[in-house]
C-alpha positions, 0 to 999 in steps of 0.5 A: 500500500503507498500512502502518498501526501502532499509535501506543499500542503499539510492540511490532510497529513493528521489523516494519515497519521491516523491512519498509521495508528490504525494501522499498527493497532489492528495488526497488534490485535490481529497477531494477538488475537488470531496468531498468538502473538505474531503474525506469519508473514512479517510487515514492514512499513517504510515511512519515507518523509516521516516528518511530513506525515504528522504525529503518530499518537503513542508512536514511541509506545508502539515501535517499542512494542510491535517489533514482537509481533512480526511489525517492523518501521523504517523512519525515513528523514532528512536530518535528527532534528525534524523527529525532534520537532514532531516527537519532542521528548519522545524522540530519543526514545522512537530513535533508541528501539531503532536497532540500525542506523543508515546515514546517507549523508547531511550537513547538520551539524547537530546529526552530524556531531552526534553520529561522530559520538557514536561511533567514537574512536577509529584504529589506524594500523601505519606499517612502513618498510625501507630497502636501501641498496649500495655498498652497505645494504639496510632495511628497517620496518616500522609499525605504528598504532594509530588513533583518530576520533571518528568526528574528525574522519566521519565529519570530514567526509561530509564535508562540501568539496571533499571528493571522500564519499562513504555511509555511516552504518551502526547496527545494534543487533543481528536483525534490522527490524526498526531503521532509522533512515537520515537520508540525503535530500538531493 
């Protein structure tokens, strides 16, 4: 099913978000009811433009929950800050039972600076040899372990101008059931 909403006029987006309510409530009641507590075939709902599609009520109740019932959310956005404009204290929680994490790309710093946080500290393993030949031959090898914080190669690779392309990805867990999408809005 594809629910498609203006993105110029918000004025019939609450329907939506109703209907997403629904949605998830009758297909809880069904797994429940009916299937014993899941559903046989699994439902993934890709919610492209999350944050044009009004709020959900009690979403952060319901991704903390459906997930046992063979239902699955990916929450498409352009940056962190538009679920927090929806979901205010809530937000933190919608994104905490998303178990990973695609970034596409942006330029937020807010979103950027805390996927650098997340990921922390990368390891740099540097090993340089020399071979000199002439009358007295040498060799030498060196081996260094390196760090550098993830905000600076992370950010860095976001940058405008750099020729660096790359994804940020964390997964928390074996199975993708909730996604959290920050998507490049080119």
């Amino acid at each position: 099913m594809f629910v498609i909403i203006s993105d110029t006029d918000a004025t019939f987006n609450f329907v939506v978000s109703i209907m997403y309510s629904q949605l998830f409530n009758l297909l809880c009641d069904k797994a429940d009811d009916v299937y014993h507590g899941r559903l046989p075939v699994h439902v993934r709902c890709l919610l492209d433009e999350f944050s044009n599609i009004g709020q959900i009520p009690k979403f952060e109740k319901l991704i903390a929950t459906i997930r046992s019932r063979e239902i699955s959310a990916s929450i498409i956005l352009q940056s962190k800050s538009q679920l927090k404009a929806i979901y205010k204290e809530s937000a933190d929680t919608i994104q905490g039972n998303c178990d990973t994490l695609l970034f596409l790309g942006g330029q937020e710093q807010t979103t950027l600076k805390e996927l650098a946080e997340v990921l922390g500290r990368e390891s740099i393993d540097l090993c340089n040899t020399s071979d000199t030949k002439g009358t007295s031959q040498s060799y030498g090898f060196n081996y260094q372990k390196t760090g550098k914080d993830m905000p600076y190669l992370f950010v860095k690779s976001w940058l405008p101008n750099t020729k660096i392309n790359g994804t940020g990805t964390r997964s928390a867990g074996n199975s993708a059931n909730h996604v959290f999408y920050i998507s490049l809005n080119m």
